[in-house]
N, C-alpha and C positions, 0 to 999 in steps of 0.2 A: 406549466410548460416543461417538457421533458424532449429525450430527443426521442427520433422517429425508431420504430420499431427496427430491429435488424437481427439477425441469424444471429443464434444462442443453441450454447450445447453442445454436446458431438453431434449430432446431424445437422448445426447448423440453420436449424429452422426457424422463421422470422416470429420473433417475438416481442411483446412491448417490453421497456423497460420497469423496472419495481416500481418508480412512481407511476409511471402509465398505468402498470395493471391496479396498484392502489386508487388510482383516479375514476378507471374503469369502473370498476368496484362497488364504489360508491354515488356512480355517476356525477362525478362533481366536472364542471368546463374544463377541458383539454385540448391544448393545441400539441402539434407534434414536429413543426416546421425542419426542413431538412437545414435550413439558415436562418438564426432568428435575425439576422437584419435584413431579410426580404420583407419587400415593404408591405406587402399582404400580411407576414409573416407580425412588425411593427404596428402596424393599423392594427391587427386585431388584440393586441396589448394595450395599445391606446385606447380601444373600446370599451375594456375593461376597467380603465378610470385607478389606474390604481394608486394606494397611499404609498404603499411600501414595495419594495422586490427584495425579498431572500434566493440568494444563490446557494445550492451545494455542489460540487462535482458536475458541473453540468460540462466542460466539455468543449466549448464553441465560445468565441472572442463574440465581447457583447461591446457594439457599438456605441458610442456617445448618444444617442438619441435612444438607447435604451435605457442604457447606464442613469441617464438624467429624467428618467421619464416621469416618474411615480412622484405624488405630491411633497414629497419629502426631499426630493431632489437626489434619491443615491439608490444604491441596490449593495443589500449588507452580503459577505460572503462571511460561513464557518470555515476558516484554515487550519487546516489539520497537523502544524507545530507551533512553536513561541519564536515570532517572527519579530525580528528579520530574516530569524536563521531560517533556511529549508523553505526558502520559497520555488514552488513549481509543482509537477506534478505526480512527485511522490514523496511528498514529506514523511510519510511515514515510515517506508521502508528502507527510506533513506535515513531515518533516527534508528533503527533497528541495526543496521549495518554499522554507522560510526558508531554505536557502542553507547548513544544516549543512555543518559540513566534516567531524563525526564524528557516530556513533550508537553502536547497540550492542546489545546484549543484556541485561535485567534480571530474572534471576532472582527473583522476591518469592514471599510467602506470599499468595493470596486472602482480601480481606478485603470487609464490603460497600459499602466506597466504592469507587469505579472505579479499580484498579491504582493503590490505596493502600498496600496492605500493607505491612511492613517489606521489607527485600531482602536476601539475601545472596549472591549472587555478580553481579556486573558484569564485560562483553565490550564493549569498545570495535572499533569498527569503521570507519575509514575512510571516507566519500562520495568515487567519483571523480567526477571533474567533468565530467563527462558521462552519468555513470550516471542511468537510470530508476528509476521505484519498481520496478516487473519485476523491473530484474537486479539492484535489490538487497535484494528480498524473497528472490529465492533463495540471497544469499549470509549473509543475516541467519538463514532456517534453518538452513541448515547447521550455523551458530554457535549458534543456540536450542539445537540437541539436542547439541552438544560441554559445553553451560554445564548444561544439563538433567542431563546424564551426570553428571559431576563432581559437580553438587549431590546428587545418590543415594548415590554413592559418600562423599561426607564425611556426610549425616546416618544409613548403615549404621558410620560409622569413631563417628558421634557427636562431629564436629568440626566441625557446620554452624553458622555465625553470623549472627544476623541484624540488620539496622542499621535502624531506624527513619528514612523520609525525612522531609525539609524542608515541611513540607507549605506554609511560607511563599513556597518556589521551584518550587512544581510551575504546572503550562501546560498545557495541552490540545491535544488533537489530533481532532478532531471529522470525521466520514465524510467525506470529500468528497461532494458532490450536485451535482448540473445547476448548480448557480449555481455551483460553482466554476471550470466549464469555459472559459467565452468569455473570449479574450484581449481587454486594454484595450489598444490600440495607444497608447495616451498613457503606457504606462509607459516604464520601460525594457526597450531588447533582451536585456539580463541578466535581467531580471527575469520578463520573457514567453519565454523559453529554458526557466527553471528550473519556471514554472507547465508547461510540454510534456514536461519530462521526470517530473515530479511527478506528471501525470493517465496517462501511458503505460503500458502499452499501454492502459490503460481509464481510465475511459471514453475518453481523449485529451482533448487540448486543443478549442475548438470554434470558430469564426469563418463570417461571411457573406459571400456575394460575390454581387451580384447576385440576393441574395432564396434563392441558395442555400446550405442548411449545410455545411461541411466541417469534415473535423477535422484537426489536426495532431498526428501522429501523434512526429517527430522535430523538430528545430529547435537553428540556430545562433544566438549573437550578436556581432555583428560593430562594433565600435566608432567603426567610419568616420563622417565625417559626411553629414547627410543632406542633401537640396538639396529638400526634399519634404515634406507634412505629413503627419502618422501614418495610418498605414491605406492610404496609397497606396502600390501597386507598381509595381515598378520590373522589367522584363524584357529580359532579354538572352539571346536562346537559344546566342551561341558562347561563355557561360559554364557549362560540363557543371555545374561545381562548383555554381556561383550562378547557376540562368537564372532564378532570381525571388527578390526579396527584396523586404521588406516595412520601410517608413520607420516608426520607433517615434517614442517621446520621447523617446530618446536613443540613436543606434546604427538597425542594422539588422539584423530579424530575417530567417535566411534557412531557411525551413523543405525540410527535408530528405525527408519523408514525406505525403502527403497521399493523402484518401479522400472520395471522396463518398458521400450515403448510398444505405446498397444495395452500394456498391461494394468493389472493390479497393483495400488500400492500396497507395498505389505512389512511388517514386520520383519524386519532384519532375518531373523532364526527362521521364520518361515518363508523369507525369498531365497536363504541359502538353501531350503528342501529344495525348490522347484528350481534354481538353477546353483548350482554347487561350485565357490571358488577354491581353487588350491591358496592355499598357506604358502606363501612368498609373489604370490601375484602383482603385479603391479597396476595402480589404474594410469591410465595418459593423461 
């Protein structure tokens, strides 16, 4: 069960989701329901008899009557941190942002408070420190479906256990939106570093120059001191490495990637070919 096909892309045209076209594929049974608790929607899960339900990102509050369906009585979710903490629906880039140095994998039962349920297996995982939400959404799947595997295989052995979390220690993880993007040049360059790898590849980080938006796509921080007040740049085009870098609250942040909109993302040295900033510019 996946959800219903909908507009992808820049053109925006209607397409299934990864597991859809993977189900396609292979022609294996696929529902698509725009509600899985429509009862057409229910009925044809009940039809299907089933033992077990794994959840991933799927999207849509799954009602008691689904929750409880399958002979086993539960439907497992892979949570994508070490819960309690960073429960909701951006655990990850929400560990990317606070500055985790670990995450992980949480195995739980579904229950109807948001990745409340008890847990039984937990995957710890490393943040490099440089790592994007991107490259560590793909390293976090990987790990979803090794934790996912093993938990099948002990509740077929009948040796699955489950642990009730802290709910005194649980924290939230809330979507990112538009308001999370625009960098505060009064923080620090550690700090606006980690908000650019946190929003990567999307939406990206976002900043003004001259009334126009860009995004920041990559970015360093560099703990030199500044001679400069936040938000103004500083340009040196015989630095390849650093020909622009931006005076924070503390440090200097040197972004690596940038995109105007409409446009290409590119290379710092080759976005300043195609739009050229003076040296003491300021971004808003």
């Amino acid at each position: 069960m996946s959800q219903p096909d909908r507009g992808r892309g820049r053109g925006r045209k209607s397409k299934p989701s990864p597991v859809s076209a993977c189900a396609l594929e292979h022609e294996w049974p696929l529902l698509r329901p725009e509600k899985v608790g429509d009862p057409a929607a229910v009925q044809a899960l009940r039809d299907t008899q089933p033992d077990l339900g794994v959840v991933v990102a799927y999207g849509q509050f799954l009602p008691r009557q689904v929750r409880e369906m399958p002979r086993h009585g539960y439907l497992l979710n892979a949570h994508a941190s070490l819960l309690p903490r960073l429960r909701g629906a951006a655990p990850i880039a929400r560990a990317v942002l606070e500055g985790d140095a670990t995450t992980g994998i949480s195995v739980m039962r579904i229950e109807r408070e948001m990745d409340a349920g008890p847990v039984a297996l937990v995957r710890e995982l490393a943040i490099g420190p440089e790592e994007t939400t991107g490259e560590l959404e793909i390293r976090l799947g990987e790990l979803a479906a090794e934790a996912i595997a093993a938990a099948i295989d002990q509740i077929a052995a009948g040796t699955l256990e489950w642990t009730e979390q802290d709910h005194a220690r649980a924290t939230e993880a809330p979507r990112l939106t538009r308001d999370d993007t625009p960098l505060d040049w009064r923080e620090p360059a550690s700090a606006l570093a980690r908000r650019v790898r946190a929003l990567a590849p999307k939406p990206g980080a976002s900043a003004v120059l001259d009334g126009e938006p860009l995004r920041v796509l990559a970015a360093r921080a560099l703990d030199d001191s500044t001679d400069r007040p936040p938000g103004h740049i500083q340009i040196d085009p015989t630095q390849r490495e650093t020909p622009l870098k931006v005076a924070t609250g503390r440090g200097w942040l040197v972004p690596d990637r940038l995109q105007r909109a409409g446009g290409r993302a590119l290379a710092t040295a080759d976005f300043l070919r195609g739009r050229p900033i003076e040296d003491g510019s300021e971004f808003g």
